[in-house]
N, CA, C and O of each residue as an XYZ file, in Angstrom:
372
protein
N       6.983      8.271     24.247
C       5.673      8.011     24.804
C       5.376      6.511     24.740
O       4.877      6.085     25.782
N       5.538      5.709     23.883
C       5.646      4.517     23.449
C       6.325      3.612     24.346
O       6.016      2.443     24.580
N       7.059      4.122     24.710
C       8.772      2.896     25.770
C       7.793      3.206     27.406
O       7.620      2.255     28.168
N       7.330      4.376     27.697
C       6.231      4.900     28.784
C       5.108      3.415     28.777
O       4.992      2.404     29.471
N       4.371      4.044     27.472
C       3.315      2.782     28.005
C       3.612      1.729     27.696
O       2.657      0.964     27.829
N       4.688      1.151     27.246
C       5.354     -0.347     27.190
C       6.040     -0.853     28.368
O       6.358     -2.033     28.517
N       6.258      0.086     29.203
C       7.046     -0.055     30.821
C       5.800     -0.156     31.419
O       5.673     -1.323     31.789
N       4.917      0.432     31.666
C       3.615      0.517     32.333
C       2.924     -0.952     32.256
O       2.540     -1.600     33.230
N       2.830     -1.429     30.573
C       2.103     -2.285     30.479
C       3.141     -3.605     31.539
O       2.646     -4.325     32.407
N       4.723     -3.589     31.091
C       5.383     -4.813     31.647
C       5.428     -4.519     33.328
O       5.522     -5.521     34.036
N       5.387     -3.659     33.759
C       4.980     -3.387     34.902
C       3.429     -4.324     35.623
O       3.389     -5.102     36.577
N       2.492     -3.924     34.858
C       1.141     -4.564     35.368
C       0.942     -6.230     34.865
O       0.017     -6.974     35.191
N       2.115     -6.552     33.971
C       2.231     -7.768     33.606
C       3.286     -7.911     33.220
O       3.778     -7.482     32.177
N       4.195     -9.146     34.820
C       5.651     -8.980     33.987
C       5.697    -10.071     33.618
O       6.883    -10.244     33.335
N       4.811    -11.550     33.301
C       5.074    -12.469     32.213
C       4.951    -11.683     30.913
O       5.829    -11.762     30.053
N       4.154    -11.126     30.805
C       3.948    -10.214     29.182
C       5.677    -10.745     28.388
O       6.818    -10.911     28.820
N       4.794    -10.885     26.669
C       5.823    -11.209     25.969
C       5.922     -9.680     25.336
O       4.886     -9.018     25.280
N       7.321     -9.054     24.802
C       7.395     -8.490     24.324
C       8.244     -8.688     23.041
O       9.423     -9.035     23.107
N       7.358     -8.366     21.432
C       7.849     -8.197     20.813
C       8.302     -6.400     19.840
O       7.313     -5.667     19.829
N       8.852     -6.126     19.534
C       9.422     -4.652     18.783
C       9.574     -5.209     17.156
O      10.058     -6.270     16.761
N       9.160     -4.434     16.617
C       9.195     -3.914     14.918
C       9.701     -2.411     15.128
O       9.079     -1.433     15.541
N      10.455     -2.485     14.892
C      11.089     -1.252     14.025
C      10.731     -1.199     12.567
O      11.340     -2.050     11.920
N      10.005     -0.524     11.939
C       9.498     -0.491     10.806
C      10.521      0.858     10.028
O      10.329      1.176      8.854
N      11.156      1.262     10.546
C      12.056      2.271     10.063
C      13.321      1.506      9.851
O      13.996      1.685      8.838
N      13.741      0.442     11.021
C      15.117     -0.262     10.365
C      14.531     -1.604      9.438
O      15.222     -1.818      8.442
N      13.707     -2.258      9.569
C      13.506     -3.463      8.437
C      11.762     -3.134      8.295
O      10.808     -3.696      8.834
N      11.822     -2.053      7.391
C      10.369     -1.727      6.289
C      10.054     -3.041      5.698
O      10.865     -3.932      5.448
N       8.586     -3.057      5.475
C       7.636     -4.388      4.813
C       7.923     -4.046      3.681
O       7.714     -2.837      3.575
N       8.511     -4.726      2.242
C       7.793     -4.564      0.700
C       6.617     -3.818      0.850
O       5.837     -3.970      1.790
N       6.451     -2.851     -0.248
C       5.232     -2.322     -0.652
C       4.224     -3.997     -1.463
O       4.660     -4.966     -2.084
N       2.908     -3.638     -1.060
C       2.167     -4.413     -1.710
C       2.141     -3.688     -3.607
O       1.644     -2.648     -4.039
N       2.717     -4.524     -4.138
C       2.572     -4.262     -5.473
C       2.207     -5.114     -6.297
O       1.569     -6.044     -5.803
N       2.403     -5.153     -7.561
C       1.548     -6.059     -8.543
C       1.843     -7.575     -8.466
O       1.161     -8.531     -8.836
N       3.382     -7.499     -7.721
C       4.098     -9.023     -7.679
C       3.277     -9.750     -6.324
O       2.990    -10.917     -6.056
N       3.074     -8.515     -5.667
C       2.463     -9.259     -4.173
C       1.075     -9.831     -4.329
O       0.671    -10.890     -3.851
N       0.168     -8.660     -5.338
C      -0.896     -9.129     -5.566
C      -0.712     -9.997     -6.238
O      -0.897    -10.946     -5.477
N      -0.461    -10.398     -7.190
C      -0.161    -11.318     -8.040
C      -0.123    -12.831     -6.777
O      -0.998    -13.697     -6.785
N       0.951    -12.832     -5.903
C       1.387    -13.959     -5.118
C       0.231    -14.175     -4.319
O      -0.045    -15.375     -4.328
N      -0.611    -13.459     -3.585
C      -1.891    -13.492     -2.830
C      -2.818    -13.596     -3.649
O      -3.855    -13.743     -3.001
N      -3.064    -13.601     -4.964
C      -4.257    -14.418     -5.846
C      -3.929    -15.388     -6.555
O      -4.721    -15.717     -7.438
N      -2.774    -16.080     -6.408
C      -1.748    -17.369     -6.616
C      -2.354    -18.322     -5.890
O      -2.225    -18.084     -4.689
N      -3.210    -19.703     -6.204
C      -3.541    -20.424     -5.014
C      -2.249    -21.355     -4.712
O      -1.518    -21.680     -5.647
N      -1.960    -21.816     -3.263
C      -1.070    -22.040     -2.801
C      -0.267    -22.914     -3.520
O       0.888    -22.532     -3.704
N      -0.680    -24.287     -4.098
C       0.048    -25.387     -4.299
C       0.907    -24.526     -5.782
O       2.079    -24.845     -5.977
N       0.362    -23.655     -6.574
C       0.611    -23.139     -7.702
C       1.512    -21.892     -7.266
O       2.200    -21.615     -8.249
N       1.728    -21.248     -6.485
C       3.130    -20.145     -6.590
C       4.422    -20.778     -6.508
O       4.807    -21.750     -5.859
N       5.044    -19.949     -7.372
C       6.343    -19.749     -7.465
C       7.263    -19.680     -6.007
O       6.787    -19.008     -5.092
N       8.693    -20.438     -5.775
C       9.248    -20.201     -4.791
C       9.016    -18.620     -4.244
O       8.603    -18.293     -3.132
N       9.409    -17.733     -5.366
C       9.583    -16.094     -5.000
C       8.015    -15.638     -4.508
O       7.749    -14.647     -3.829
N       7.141    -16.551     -4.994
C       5.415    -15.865     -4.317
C       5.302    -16.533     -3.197
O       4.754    -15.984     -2.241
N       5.763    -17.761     -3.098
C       5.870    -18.361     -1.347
C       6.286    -17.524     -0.571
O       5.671    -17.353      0.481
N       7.456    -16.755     -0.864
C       8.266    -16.113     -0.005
C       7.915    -15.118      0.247
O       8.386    -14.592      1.256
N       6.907    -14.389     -0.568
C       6.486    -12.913     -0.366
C       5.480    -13.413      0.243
O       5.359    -12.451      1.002
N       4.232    -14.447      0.720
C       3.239    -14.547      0.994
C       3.838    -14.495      2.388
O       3.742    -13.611      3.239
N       4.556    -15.794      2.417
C       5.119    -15.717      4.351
C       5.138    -14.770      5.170
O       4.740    -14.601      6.323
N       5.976    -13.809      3.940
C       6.035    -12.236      4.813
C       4.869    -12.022      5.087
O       4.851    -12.516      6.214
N       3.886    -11.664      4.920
C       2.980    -11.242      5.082
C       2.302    -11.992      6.327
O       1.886    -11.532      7.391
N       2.340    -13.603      5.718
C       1.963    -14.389      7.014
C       2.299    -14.314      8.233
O       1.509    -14.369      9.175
N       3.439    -14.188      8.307
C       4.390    -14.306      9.737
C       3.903    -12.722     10.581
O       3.940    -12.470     11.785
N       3.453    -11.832      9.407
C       3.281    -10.565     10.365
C       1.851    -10.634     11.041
O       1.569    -10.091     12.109
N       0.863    -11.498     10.140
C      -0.129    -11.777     10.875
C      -0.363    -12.602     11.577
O      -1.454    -12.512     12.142
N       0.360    -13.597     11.847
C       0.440    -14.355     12.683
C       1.218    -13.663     14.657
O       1.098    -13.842     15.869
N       1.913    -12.919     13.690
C       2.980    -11.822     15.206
C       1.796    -11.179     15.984
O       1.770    -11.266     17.212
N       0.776    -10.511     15.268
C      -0.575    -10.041     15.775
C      -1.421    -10.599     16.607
O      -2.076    -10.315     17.610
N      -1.101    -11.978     15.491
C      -2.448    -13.077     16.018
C      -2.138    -13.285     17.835
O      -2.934    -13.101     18.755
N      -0.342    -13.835     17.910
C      -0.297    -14.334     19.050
C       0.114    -13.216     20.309
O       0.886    -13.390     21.252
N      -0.880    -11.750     19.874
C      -0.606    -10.621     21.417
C      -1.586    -10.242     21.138
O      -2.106    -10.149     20.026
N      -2.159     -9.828     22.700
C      -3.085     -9.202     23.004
C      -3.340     -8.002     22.786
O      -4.372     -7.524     22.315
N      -2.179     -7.363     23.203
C      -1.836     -5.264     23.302
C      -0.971     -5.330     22.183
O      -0.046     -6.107     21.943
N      -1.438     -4.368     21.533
C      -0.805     -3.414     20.182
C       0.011     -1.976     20.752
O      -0.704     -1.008     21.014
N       0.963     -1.899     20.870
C       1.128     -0.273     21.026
C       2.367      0.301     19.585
O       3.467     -0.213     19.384
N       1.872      1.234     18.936
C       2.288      1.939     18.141
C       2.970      3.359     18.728
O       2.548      4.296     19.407
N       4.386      2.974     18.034
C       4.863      4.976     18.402
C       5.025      5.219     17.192
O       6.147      4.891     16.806
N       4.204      5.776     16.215
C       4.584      6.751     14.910
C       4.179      8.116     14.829
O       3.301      8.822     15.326
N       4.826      8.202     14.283
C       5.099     10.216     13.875
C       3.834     10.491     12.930
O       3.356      9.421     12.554
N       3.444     11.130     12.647
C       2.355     11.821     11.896
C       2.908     12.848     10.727
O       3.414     13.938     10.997
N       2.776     12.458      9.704
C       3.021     13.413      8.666
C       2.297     14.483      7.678
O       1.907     14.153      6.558
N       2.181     15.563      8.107
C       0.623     16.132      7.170
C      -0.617     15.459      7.771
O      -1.541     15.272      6.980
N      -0.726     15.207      8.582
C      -2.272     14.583      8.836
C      -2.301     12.939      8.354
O      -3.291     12.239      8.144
N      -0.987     12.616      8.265
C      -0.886     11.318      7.530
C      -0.102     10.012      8.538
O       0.333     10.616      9.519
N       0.206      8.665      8.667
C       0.695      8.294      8.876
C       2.221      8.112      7.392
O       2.245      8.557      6.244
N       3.436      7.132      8.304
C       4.275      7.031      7.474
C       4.294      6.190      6.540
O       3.387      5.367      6.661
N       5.096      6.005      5.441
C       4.509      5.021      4.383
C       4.964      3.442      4.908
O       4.455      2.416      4.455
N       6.166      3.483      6.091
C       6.204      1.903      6.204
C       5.044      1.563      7.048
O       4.278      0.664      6.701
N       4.856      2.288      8.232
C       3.649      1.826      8.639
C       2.038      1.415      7.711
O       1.381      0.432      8.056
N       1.724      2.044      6.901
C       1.206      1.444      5.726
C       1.265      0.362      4.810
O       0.434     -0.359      4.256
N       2.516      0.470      4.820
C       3.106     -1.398      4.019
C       2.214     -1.973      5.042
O       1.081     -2.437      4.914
N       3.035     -1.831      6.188
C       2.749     -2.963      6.908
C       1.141     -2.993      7.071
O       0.678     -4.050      6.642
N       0.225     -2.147      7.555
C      -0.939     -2.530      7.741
C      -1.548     -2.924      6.499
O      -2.281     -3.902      6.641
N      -1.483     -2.506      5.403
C      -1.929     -3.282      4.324
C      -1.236     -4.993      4.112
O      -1.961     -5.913      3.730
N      -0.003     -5.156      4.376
C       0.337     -6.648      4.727
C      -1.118     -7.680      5.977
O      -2.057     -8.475      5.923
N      -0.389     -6.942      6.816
C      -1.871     -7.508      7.978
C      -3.295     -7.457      7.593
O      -4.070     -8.248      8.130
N      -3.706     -6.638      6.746
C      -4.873     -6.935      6.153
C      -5.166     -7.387      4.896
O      -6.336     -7.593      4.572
C-alpha cells in the first residue's frame, strides 16, 4: 500500500526527493539511560560516544525537517505499532 501511494505521490511530483528508512533492516537504538543521559549532556561537555548518539538522533530530525510528505507502511501489532518504529519516533521527538 505504501510503494502505491509513493508512486502516486512521484507521479504528481516527479522532482519530489525520495528518501526510504527501512526501520526493520537498520533499527534506531532504543532511547535508554545512556541516550538520556547524552540529551541532558550540554553540548560542549559530552563524551565522543554522547556526540555520537545525539547525531543519531539529529540527522533523523533533520531527514524530517527537509520533506514535506511522510508516508509510513507499518504493520500493526495487537492494536500496537512495532517497537522500531517507536525508537524511532521517540528519537524525532
Amino acid at each position: 500500500v505504501a510503494a502505491s501511494i509513493v508512486a502516486r505521490l512521484q507521479d504528481a511530483n516527479p522532482g519530489a526527493t525520495l528518501t526510504v528508512r527501512d526501520l526493520a533492516a537498520t533499527p534506531h537504538p532504543v532511547l535508554d539511560e545512556a541516550a538520556l543521559g547524552a540529551l541532558f549532556t550540554p553540548a560542549a561537555q559530552r563524551s565522543g560516544e554522547q556526540a555520537s548518539r545525539v547525531a543519531l538522533d539529529d540527522a533523523l530530525i533533520a531527514e524530517i525537517q527537509a520533506h514535506d510528505t511522510l508516508v509510513l507502511g507499518v504493520p500493526m501489532y495487537n492494536f500496537g505499532v512495532p517497537v522500531q518504529l517507536k525508537n524511532w519516533i521517540d528519537a524525532i521527538a
